[in-house]
C-alpha positions in Angstrom: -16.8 125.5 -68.6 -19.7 123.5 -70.4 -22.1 124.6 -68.0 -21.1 128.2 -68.4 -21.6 128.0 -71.9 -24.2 126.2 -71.4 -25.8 129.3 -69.6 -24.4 131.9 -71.6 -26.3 130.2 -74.8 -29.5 130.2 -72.8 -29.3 133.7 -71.9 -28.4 134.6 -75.5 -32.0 132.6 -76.7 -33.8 134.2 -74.1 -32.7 138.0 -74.9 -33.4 137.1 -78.8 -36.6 135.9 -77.8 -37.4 139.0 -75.8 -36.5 140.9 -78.7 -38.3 139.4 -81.0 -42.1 140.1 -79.4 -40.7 143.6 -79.0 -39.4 144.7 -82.6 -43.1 142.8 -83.7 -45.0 145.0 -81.3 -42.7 148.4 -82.2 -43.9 147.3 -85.9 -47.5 146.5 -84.8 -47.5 149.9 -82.9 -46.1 152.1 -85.3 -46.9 150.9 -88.6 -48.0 154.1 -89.9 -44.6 155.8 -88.8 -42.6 153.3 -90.7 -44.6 153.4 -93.8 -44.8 156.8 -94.0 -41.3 156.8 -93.4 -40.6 153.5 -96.7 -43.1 155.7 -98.7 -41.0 158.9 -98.6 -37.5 157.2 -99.1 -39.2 155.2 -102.1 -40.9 158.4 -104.0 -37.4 160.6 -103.7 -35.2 157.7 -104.9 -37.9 157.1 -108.0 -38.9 161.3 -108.5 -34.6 161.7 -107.7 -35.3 164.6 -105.4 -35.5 165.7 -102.0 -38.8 166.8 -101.0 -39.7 170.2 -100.0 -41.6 171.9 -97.1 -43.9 174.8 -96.6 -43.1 176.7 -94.0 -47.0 176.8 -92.8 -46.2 172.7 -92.5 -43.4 173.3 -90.1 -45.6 175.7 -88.3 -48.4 172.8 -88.0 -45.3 170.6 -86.4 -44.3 173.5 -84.2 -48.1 174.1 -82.5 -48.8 170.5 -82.2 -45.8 169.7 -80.4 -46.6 172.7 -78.2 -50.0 171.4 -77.2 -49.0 167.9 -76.8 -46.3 169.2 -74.2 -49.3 171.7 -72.3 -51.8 168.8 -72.6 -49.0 166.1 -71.1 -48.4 169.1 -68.2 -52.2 169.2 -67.3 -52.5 165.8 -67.2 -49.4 165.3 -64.6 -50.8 168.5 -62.7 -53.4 165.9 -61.7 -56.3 168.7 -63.0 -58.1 166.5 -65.6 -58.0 163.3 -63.3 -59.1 165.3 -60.7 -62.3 166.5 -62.7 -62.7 163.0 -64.0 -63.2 161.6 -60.8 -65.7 164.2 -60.0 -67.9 163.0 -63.1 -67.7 159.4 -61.8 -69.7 160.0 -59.1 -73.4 158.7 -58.2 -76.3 158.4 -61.2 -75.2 158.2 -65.2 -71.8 157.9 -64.9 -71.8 157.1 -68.4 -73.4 160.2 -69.6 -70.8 162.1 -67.8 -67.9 160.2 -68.9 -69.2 160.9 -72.8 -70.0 164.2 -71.9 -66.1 165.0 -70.0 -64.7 163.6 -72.7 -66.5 165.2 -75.8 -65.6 168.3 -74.5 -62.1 167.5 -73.1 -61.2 166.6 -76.9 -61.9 170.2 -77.9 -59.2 171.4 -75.9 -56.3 168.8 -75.6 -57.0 166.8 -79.0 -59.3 163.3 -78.6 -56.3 161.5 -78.3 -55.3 163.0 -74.7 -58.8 162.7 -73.9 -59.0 159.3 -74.2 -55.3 158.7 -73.0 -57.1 159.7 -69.3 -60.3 159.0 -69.2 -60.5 155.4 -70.9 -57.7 154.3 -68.1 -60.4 155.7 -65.2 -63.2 154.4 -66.9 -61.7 150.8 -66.2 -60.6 151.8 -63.5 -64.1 153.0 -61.4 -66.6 149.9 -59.8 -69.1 150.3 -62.7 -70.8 147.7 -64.8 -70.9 147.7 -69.0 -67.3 149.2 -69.2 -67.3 148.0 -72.8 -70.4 150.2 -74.2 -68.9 153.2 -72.2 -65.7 153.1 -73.9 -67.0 152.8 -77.1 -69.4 155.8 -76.3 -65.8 157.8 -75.2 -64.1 157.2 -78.7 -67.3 158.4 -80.6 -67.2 161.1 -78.3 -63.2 162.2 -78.3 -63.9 161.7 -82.7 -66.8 164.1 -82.6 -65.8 166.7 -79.9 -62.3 167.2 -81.6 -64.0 167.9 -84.8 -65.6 171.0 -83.6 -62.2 173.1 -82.9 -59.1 173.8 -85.1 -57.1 172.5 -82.4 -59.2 169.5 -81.3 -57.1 167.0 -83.4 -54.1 167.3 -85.4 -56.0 167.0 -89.1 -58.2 169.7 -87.7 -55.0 171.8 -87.2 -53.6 171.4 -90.3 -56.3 172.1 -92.4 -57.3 175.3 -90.7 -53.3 176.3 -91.0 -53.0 175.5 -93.9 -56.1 176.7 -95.7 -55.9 179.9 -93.7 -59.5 179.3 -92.5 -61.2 181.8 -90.1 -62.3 180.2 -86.8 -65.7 181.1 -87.1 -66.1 179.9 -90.7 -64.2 176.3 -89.6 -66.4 176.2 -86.4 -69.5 176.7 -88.4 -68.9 174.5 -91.0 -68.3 171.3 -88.9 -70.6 172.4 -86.2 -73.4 170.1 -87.4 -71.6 166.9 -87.4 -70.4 167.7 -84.0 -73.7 169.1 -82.9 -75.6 165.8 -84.1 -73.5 163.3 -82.5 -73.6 165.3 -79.1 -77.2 164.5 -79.1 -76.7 161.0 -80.7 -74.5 159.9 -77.6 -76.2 161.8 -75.0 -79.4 159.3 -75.7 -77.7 156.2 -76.0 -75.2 157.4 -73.0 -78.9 158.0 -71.1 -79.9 154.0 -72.0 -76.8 152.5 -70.5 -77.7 151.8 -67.4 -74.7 151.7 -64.7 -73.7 153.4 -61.7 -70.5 154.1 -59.0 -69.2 155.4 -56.5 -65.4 156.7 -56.5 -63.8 156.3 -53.0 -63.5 159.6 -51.5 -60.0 158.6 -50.3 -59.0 158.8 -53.5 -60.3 161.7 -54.3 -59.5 163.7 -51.8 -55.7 162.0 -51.5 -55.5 163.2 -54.6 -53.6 167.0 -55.0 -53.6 169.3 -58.1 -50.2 170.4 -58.5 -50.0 174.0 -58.8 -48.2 174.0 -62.2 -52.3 172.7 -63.5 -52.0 176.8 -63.7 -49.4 177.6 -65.3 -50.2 175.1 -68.1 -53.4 176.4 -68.4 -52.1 179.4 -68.9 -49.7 178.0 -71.7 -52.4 176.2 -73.3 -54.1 179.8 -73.7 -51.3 181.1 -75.4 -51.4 178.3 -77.9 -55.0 178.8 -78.5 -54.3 182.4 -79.0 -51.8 181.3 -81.6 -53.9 179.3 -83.2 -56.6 182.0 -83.5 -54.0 184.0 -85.3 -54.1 186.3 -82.7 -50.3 185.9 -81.3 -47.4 185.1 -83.4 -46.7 181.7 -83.9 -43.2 182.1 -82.2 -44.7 182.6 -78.6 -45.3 178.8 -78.3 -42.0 178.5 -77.6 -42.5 179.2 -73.7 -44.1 175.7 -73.3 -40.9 174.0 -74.5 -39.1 176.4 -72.4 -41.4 176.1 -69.4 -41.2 172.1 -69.7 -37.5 172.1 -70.6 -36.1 174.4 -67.3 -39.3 172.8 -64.4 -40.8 169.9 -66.1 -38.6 167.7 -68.4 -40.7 165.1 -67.9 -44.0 166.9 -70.0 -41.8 166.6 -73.3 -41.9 163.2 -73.5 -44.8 163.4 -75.6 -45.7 161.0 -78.8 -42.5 162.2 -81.3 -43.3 159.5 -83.6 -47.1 161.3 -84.3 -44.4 164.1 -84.5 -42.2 162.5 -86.8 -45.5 160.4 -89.0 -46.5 164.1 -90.0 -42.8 165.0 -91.0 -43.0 162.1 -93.3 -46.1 162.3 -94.7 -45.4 165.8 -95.6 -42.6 165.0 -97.4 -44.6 161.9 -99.4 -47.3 164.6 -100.1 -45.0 166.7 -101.4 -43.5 163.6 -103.5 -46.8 162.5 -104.5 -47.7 165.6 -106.4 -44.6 166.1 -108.1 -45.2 162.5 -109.3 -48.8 162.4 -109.9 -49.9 166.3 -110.9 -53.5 166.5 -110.8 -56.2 168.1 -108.9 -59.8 167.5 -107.3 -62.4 169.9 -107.4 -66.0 168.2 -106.8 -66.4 168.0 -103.2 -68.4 164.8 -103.1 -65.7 163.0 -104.5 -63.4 164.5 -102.1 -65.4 163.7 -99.2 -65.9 160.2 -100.6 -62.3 159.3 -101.0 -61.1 161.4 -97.8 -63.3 159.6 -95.4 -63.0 155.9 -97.4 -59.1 156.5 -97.5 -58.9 157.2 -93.5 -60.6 154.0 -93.1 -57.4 152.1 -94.4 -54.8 154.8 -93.4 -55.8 157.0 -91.2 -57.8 160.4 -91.0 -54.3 162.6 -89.9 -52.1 161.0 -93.0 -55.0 161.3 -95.3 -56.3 164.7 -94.8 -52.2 165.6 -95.3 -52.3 163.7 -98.3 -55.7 164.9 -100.2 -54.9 168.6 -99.1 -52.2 168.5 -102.0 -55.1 167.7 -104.6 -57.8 170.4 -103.9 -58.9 173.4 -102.5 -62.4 172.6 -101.1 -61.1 172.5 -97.7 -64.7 172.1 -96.4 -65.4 168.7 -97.7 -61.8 167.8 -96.6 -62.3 168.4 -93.0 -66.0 166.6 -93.0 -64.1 163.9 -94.7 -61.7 163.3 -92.3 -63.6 163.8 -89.5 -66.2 161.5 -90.7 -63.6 159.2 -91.7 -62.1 158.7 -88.2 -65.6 156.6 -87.5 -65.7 153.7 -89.0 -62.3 150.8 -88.6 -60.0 150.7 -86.1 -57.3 152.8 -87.8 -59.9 155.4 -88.9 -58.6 157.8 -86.0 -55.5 157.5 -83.8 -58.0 158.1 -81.2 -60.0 154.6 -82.2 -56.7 152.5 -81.2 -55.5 154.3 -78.4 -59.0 153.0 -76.7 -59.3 149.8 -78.0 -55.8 148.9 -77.0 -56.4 150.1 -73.3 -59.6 148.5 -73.0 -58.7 144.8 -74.4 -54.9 145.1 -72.3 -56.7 146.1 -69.1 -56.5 143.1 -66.4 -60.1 143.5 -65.7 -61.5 143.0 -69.4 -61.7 139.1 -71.1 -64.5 140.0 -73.7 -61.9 141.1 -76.6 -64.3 139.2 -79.3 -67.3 140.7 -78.2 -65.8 144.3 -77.5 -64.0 144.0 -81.2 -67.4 143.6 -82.6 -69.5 146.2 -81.3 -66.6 149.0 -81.5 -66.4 148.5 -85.1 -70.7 147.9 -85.5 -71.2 151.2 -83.7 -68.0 152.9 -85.5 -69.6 151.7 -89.0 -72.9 153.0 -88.1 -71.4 156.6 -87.0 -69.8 156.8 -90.0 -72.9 156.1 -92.4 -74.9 158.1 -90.6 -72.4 160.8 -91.0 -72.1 160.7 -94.4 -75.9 160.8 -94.6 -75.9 164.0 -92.9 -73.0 165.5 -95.2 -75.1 164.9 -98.5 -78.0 166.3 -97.0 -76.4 169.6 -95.9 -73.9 169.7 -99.0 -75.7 167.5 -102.0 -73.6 164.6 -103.5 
């Protein structure tokens, strides 16, 4: 009887202790969410009322659900790892990797970008894994900037804001355009090579739903572009939901950060009613404030203060160079790099991804005052 209680006691430390390291790392992981979420709950209690939302906010919630599902499809499809591979073949692998990935971001937000190539990147016989990594997050930050869909700030300002596509193309085209050429030089001075085995490659099939959610995905651009209704995204949830339940298990608690940080918004400028009209200050405290919390939760935030959507969206874009937490995209590919088995240089790495992130987002900046003025 001792001895079994003896045991039962044991196994009773031992599952605390395993759920210890897990509640720390859920809190470690999704710090954001859970802020957002203490925020919110401490500005109704203290303004007594509930907040309210737009519907154009719920919209925002809707499409970006929608193109995390499609983006979650084409990457099961085995499409995008299929035209990875293809890039990792033979002379500048990193070039190709920068280059797949800057314009991959456009289309399923940097995140997903770097969700599959960073994971191949380690995974390829190549040399200097580190620098190319690196490279891929300045890449996934700069390509997403280009298209209203490319990341979920960028969607939510051009929603919001009611922004033509050409005018929001145009006006962030140059930071996009600058860094394209920026990493295509230094990707040029890495010097590396490798060869994918062709066994893997050519094991490797494309399902034939990499179609169908291309297809879907052109639907959401089209609702994006204003030019379908914003209720036809609902055949990717119905595609997923009747052939491929497994494509909705997408990141909810992005989903539910942006629920949140809406309603703190909201809460914020009942509070605190004021607005912000010189655009170098809003670029200024945009970019500085996604430094510490984000560019997604501070482009939602700022957007109840101003009007000058422009300085907004180089702000946050800007802003997701810089610290780690400057872009959801920035910790998705340090975390896979310094977890990987094959990687041991987490000091080193650490150091040069936020050196090179720092120097992205001066030079940045730089370029905004030029084109804009302070």
């Amino acid at each position: 009887m001792l001895l079994r209680g003896k045991q039962r006691n044991q196994e009773h430390t031992k599952e605390t202790m395993k759920s210890r390291p897990f509640f720390l790392d859920f809190i470690l992981k999704e710090w954001l969410l859970a802020a957002s979420a203490v925020g919110l709950v401490l500005t109704s209690v203290y303004a007594r009322r509930f907040p309210s939302f737009s519907s154009k906010e719920f919209q925002v919630i809707f499409i970006l659900a929608a193109l995390f599902v499609s983006a979650k499809g084409l990457e099961r499809s085995g499409l995008i790892r299929r035209l990875s591979l293809h890039f990792e073949r033979g002379r500048f692998v990193a070039l190709k990797l920068v280059l797949v990935t800057f314009f991959l971001s456009m289309v399923v937000t940097n995140d997903i970008a770097l969700i599959v190539i960073v994971p191949l990147t380690l995974a390829i016989n190549t040399r200097r894994k580190g620098i190319v990594v690196i490279l891929e997050a300045l890449a996934a930050n700069a390509g997403s900037a280009l298209t209203p869909f490319g990341n979920p700030q960028n969607l939510y300002i051009y929603w919001v804001y009611n922004v033509r596509a050409t005018e929001f193309v145009s006006t962030i085209a140059p930071f996009s355009i600058l860094f394209l050429i920026l990493l295509v030089a230094v990707s040029f001075l890495v010097k590396t090579s490798s060869e994918s085995p062709v066994a893997e490659t050519e094991g490797l099939k494309i399902s034939f739903t990499a179609v169908i959610y291309l297809i879907l995905l052109t639907i959401l651009v089209l609702t994006v572009l204003h030019i379908l209704p914003v209720f036809a995204g609902i055949v990717v949830f119905l595609y997923a939901f009747l052939f491929d339940r497994n494509s909705l298990k997408i990141d909810f608690s992005l989903i539910l950060t942006f629920v949140f940080f809406f309603g703190l918004a909201n809460n914020l400028q009942f509070l605190i009613p004021f607005s912000m009209s010189h655009s170098g200050h809003i670029f200024l405290f945009s970019s500085l404030l996604s430094q510490v919390i984000s560019n997604v939760p501070a482009a939602l935030l700022i957007a109840k203060y101003t009007n000058q959507w422009q300085a907004l969206l180089w702000g946050t874009n800007v802003g997701g160079f810089g610290s780690l937490v400057g872009s959801f995209a920035n910790l998705i590919a340090y975390k896979l790099y310094i977890t990987h088995d094959s990687t041991n240089n987490t000091a080193s790495f650490t150091l040069k991804f936020i050196s090179l992130g720092i120097s992205a987002f001066f030079i940045a900046s730089a370029l905004y005052f030029i084109l804009y003025g302070i």
